[in-house]
N, C-alpha and C positions, 0 to 999 in steps of 0.2 A: 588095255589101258582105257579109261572112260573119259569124255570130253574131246573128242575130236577137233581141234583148233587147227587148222588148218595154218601153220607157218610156224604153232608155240613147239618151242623146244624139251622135251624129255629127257631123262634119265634112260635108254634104251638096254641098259643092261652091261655083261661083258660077253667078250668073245673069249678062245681059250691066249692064257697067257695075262688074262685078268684087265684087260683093254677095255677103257668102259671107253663108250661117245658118245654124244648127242645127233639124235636126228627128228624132223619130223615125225610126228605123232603115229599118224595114219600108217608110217613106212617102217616102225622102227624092227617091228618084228624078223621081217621078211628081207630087211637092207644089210642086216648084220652078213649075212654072207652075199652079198650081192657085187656085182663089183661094178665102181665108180661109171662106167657105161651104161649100166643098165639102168642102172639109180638113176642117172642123167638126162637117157631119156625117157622114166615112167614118172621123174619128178620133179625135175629142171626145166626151165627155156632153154631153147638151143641157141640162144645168144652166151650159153655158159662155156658152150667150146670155145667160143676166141678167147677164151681168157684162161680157161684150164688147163694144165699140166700134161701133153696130150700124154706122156709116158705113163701117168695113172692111170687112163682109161680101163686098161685090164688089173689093174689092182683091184684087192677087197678092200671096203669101206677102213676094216677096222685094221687093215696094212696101212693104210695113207695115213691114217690117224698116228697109228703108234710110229710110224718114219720120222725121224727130227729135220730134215731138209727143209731149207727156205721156201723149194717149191711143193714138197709134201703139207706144209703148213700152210701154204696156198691155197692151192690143191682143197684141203681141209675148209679152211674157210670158205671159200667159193662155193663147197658143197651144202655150209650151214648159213649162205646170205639170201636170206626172205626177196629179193629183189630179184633173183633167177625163179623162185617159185612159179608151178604151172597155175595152180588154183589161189 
């Protein structure tokens, strides 16, 4: 992807099961099978744990995403709010 924006949101693709989500630019490639921990801490502040869904942490991105739960939709957003961003 060209334009590196650091915070703009993307198109990152799907995973299997046709799951599309957004993420950071920089991350999209490499986040699609990563799970909500590690994305956290290579691309979040760690002020995102107190407020994160700690049962996702071991989920994959594109688990949390496709879950319809209140706190998976959390979960979710917390992982695409520019205001946890490192850079």
């Amino acid at each position: 992807m060209s334009g590196d924006v650091s915070g703009s949101l993307v198109q990152a693709g799907s995973i299997s099961g046709g799951v599309h989500f957004h993420l950071p630019s920089r991350q999209s490639a490499s986040a699609r099978s990563r799970a909500a921990n590690d994305y956290i801490s290579l691309c979040k502040k760690g002020s995102i744990r107190r407020e994160f869904p700690s049962q996702y942490l071991a989920w994959y991105l594109g688990q949390i995403r496709s879950y319809k739960s209140a706190s998976a939709r959390k979960a979710w957003k917390l992982l695409n709010d520019s205001r946890f961003n490192k850079h």
